[in-house]
C-alpha positions as a Markdown table, in Angstrom:
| # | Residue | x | y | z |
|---|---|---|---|---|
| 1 | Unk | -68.7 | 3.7 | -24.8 |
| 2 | Unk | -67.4 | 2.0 | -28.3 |
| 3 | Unk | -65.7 | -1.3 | -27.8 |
| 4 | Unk | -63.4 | -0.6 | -30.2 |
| 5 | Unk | -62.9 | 2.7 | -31.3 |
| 6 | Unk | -59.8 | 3.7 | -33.7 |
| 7 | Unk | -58.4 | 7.2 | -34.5 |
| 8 | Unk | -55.6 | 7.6 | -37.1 |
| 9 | Unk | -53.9 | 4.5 | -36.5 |
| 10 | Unk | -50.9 | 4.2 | -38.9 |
| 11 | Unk | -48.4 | 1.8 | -38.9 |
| 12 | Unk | -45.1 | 1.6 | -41.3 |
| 13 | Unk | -42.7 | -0.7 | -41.9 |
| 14 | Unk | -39.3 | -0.4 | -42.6 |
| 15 | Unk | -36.5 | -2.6 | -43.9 |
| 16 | Unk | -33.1 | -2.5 | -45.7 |
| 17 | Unk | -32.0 | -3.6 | -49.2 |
| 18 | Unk | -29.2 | -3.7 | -50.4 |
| 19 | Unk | -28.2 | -0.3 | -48.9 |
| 20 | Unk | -31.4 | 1.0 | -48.8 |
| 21 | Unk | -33.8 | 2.2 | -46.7 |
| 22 | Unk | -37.7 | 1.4 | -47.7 |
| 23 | Unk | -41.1 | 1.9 | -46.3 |
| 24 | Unk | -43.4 | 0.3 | -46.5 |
| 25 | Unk | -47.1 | 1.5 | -45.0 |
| 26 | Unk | -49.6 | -1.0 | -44.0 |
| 27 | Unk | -52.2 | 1.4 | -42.2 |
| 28 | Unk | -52.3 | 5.1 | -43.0 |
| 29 | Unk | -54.8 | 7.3 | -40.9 |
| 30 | Unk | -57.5 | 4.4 | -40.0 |
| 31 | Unk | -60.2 | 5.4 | -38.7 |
| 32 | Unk | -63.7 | 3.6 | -37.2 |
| 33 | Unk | -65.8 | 2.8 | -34.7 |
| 34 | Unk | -67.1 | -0.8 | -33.3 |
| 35 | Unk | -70.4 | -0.5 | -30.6 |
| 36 | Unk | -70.9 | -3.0 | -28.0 |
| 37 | Unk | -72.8 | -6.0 | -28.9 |
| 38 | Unk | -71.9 | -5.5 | -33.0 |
| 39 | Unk | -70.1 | -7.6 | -35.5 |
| 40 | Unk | -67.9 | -5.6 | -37.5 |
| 41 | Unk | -66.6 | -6.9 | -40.9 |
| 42 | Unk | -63.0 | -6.1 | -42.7 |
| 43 | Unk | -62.7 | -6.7 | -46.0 |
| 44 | Unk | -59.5 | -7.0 | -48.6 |
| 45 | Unk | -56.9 | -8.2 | -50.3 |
| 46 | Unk | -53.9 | -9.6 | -48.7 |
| 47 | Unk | -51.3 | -6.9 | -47.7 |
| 48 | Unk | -54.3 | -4.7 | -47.3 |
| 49 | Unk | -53.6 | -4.0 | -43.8 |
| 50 | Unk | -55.9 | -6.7 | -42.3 |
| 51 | Unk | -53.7 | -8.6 | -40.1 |
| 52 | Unk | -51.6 | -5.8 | -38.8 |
| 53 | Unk | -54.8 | -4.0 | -37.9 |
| 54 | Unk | -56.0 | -7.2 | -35.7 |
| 55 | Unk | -52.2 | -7.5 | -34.5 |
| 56 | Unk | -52.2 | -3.8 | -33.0 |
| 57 | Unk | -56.0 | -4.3 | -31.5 |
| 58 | Unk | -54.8 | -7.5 | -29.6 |
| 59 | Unk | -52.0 | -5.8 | -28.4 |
| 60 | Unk | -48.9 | -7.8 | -30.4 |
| 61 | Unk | -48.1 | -4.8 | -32.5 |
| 62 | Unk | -47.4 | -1.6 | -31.5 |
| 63 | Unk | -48.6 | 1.6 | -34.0 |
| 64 | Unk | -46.6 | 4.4 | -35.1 |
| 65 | Unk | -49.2 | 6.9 | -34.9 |
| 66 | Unk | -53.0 | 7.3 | -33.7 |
| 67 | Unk | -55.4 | 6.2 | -31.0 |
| 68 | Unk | -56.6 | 3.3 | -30.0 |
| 69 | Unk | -59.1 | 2.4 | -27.2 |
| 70 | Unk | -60.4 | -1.2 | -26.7 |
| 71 | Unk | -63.4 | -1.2 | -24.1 |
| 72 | Unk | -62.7 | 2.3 | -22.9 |
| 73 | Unk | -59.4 | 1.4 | -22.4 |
| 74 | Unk | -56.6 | 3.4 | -24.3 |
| 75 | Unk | -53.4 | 1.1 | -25.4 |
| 76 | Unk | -50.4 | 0.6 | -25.1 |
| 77 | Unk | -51.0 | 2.3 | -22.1 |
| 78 | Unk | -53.3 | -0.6 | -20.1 |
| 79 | Unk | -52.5 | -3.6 | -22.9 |
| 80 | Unk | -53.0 | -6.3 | -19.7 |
| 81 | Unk | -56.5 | -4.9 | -18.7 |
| 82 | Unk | -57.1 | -5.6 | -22.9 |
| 83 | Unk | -55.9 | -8.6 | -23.1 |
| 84 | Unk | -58.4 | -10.1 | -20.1 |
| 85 | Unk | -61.5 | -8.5 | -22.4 |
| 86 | Unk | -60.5 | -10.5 | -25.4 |
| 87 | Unk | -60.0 | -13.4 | -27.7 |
| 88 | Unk | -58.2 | -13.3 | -30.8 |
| 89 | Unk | -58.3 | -16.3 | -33.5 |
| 90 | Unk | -55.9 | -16.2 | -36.3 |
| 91 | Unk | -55.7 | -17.6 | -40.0 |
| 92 | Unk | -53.0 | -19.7 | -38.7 |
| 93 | Unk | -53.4 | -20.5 | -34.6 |
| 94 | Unk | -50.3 | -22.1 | -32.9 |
| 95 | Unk | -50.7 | -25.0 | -30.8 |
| 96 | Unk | -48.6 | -27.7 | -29.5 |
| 97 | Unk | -49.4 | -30.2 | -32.6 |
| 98 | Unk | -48.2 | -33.1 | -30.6 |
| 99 | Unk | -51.1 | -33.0 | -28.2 |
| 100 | Unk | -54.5 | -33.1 | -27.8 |
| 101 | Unk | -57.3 | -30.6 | -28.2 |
| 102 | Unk | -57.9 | -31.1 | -24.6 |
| 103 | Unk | -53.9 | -30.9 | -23.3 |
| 104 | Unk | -53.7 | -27.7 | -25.2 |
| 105 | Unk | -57.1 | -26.3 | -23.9 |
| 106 | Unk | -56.4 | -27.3 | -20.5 |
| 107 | Unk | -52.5 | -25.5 | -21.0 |
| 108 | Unk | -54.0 | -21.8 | -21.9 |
| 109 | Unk | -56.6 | -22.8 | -19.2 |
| 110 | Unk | -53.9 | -22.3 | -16.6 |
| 111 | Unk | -52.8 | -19.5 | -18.4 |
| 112 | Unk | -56.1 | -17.9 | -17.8 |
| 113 | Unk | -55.8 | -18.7 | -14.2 |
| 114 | Unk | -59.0 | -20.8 | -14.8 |
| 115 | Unk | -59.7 | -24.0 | -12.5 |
| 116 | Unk | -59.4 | -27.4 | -15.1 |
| 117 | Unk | -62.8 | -28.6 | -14.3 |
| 118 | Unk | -64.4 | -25.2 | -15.5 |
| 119 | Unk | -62.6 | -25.0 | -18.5 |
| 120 | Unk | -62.6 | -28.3 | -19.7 |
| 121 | Unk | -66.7 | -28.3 | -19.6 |
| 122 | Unk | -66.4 | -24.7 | -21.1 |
| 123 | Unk | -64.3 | -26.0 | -24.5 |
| 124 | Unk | -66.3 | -29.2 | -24.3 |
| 125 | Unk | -69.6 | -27.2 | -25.1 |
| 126 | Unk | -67.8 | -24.9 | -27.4 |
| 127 | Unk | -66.5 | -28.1 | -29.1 |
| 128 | Unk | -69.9 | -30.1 | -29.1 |
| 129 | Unk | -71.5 | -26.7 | -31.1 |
| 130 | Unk | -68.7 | -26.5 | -33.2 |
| 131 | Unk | -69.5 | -30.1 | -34.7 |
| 132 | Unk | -66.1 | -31.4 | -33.1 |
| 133 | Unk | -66.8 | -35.3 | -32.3 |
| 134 | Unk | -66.1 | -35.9 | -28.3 |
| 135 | Unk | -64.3 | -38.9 | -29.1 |
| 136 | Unk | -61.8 | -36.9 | -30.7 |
| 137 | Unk | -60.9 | -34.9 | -28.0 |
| 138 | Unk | -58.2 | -37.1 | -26.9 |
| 139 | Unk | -56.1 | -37.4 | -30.3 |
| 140 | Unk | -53.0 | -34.9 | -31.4 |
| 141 | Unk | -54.0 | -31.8 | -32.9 |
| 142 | Unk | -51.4 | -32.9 | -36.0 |
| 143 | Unk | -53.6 | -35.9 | -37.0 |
| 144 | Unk | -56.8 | -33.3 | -37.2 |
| 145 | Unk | -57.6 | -31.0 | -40.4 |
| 146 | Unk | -57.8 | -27.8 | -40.8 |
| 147 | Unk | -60.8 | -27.1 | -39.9 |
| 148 | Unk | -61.0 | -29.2 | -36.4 |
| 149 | Unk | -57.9 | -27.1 | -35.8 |
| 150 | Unk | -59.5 | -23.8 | -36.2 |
| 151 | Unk | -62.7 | -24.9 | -34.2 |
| 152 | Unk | -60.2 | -25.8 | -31.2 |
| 153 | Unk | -58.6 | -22.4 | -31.9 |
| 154 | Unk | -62.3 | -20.7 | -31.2 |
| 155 | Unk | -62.5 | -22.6 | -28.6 |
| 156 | Unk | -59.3 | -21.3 | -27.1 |
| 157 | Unk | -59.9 | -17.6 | -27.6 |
| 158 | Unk | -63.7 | -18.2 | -25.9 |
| 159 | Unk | -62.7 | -20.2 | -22.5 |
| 160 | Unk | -62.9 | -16.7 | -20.5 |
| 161 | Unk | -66.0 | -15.4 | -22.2 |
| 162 | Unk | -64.4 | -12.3 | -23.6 |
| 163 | Unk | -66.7 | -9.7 | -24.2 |
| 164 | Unk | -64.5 | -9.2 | -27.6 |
| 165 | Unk | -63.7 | -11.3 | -29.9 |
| 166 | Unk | -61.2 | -10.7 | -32.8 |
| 167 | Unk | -61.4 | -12.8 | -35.6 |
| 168 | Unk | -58.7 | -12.9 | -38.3 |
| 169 | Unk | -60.0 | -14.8 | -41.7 |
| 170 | Unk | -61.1 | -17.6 | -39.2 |
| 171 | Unk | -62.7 | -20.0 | -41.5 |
| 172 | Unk | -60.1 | -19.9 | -44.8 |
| 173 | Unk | -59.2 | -22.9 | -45.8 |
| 174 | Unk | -62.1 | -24.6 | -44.2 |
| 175 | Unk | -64.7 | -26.9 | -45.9 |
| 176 | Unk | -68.1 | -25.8 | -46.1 |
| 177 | Unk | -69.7 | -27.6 | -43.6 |
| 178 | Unk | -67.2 | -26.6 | -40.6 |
| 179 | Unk | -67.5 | -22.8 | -42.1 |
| 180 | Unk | -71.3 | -22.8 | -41.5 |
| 181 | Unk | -70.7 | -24.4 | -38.2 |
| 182 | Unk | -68.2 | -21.6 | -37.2 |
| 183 | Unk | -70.5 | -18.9 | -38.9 |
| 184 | Unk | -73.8 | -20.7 | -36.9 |
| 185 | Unk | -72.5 | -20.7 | -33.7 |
| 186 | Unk | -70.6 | -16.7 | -34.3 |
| 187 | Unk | -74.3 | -15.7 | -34.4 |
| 188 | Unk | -75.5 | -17.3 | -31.5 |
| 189 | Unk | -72.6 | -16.2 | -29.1 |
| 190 | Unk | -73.2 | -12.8 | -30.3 |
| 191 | Unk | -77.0 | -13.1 | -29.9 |
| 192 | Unk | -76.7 | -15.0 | -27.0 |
| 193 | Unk | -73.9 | -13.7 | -24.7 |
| 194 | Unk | -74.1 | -9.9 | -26.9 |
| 195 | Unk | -69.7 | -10.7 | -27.5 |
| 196 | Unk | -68.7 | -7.5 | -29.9 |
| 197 | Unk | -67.0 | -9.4 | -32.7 |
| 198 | Unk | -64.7 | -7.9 | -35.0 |
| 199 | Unk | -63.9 | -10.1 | -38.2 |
| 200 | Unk | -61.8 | -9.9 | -41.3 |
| 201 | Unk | -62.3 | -12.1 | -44.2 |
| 202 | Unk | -61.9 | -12.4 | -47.7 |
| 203 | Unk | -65.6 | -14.0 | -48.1 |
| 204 | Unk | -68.1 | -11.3 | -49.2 |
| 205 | Unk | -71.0 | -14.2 | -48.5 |
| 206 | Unk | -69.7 | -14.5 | -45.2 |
| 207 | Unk | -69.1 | -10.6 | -44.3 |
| 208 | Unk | -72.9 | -9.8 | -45.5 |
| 209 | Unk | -74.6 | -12.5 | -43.6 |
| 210 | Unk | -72.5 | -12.2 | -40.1 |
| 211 | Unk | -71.5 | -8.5 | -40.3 |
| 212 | Unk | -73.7 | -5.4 | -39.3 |
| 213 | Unk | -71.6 | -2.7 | -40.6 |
| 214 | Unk | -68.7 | -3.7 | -43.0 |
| 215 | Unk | -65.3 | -1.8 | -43.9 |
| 216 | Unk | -63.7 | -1.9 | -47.0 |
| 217 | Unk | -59.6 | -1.9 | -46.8 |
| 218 | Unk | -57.3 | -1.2 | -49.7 |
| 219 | Unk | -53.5 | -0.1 | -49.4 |
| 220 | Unk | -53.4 | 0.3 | -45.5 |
| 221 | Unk | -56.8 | 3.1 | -45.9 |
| 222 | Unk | -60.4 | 2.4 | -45.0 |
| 223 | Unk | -61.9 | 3.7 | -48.1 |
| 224 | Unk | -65.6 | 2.8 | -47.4 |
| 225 | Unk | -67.9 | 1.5 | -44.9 |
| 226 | Unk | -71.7 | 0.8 | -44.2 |
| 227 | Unk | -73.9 | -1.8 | -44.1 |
| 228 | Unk | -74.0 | -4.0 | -47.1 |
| 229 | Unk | -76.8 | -2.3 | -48.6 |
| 230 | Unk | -75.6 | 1.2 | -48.0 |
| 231 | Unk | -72.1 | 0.3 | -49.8 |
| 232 | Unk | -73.8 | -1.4 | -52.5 |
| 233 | Unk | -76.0 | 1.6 | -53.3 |
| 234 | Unk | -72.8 | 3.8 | -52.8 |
| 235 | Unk | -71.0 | 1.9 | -55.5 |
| 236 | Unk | -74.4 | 1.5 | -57.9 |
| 237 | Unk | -73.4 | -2.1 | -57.4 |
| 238 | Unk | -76.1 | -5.5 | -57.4 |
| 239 | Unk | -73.6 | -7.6 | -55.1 |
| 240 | Unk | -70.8 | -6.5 | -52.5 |
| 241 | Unk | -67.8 | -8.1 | -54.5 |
| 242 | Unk | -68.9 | -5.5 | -57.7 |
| 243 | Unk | -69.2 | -2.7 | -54.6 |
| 244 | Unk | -66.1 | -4.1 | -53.1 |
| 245 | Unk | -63.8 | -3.7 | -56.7 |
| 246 | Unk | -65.7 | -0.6 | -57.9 |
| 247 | Unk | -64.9 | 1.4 | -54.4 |
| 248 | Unk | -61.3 | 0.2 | -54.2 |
| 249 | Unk | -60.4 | -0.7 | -57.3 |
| 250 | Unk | -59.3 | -3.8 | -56.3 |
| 251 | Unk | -60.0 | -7.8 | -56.4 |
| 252 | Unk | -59.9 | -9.5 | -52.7 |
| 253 | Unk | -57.5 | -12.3 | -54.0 |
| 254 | Unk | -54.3 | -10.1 | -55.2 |
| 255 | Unk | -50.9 | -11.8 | -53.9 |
| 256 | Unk | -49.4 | -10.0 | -50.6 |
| 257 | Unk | -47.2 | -6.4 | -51.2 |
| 258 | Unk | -46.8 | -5.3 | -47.7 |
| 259 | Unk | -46.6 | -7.1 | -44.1 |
């Protein structure tokens, strides 16, 4: 069994201007496979198709053509048995800003249906790995940076010990010290508690050291994928940005042209 495995996913969008009706594709005819225990790495620009990709595997978004099956189960048609198998991070997590990392942990604890004590001593570990100082566990998410805000998003997404994780471009924006500390402790959950991670990122550096088997996404189609050796060799490329720009004709930092 794959723990993610997608088949011709496609997803348009459409919209109204001034009279007229656009589309406007951000996944045509997808296709890959993700095994059990693997970390699978996205790569592209923004508007490549990234984020609506992670949208429709965590059951927000809804495709308009294709399979999907997430842990042997198909979706839409058993979305809630999905959504108990897995955590999602995003580029830009909501929380209630006013309160604390531990008021907002404790919130999607009784979401969860998890007892307080249990998940409170879960995120607290999580937290303590992450680098997040204890004594801040107390103050307002709105007075913490960016990157103690993402680290409490991890944190959120792991306090059921999903046996996926999807990652979208978790550590942007972060310094480097709290990007090696989220890359650090990604490798020890995986090799620790085997959690399939599926990651999208701008950060070839990144992508090569976490990542078994890497995709390459350009204009909603998954052009290429390997390891990072095999998609170096397949481009006649020395580093994986040079293999990322010769096989899609691309850069990973172009401005957004589709949702």
């Amino acid at each position: 069994m794959w723990a993610i495995e997608v088949k011709n996913l496609s997803k348009v969008f459409r919209k109204t201007t001034f009279g007229r009706r656009q589309e406007e594709w951000a996944l045509k005819g997808v296709s890959f496979q993700v095994g059990v225990g693997e970390t699978y790495a996205l790569l592209g620009p923004n508007g490549s198709g990234k984020s609506t990709l992670i949208r429709i595997l965590s059951t927000l978004l809804l495709p308009d053509a294709g399979r999907v099956h997430i842990l042997g189960h198909p979706l839409p048609q058993e979305e809630r048995k999905v959504r108990e198998k897995i955590g999602r991070v995003s580029v830009d997590a909501a929380f209630y800003k006013k309160l604390s990392p531990q008021e907002n942990l404790l919130f999607a604890a009784q979401l969860y249906g998890l007892s307080p004590r249990e998940a409170e001593a879960r995120a607290m570990a999580i937290l303590e790995r992450l680098g997040l100082e204890t004594r801040r566990f107390g103050d307002p998410l709105e007075e913490m940076s960016r990157g103690m805000q993402q680290k409490v998003a991890i944190a959120r997404a792991l306090l059921i010990r999903p046996p996926l994780l999807l990652l979208d471009e978790p550590t942007t924006g972060l310094d480097p010290k709290s990007r090696r500390d989220v890359q650090a402790f990604l490798e020890e959950l995986r090799r620790e508690e085997g959690t399939t991670i599926l990651l999208t990122t701008h950060d070839m550096v990144e992508a090569e050291r976490l990542a078994h088997r890497l995709g390459f996404l350009a204009r909603g189609q998954l052009v290429a994928e390997g390891t990072a050796e095999e998609l170096k060799r397949l481009a006649g490329a020395l580093d994986l940005e040079e293999a990322f720009i010769r096989l899609t004709g691309e850069g990973l930092q172009e401005e957004a042209h589709a949702p």
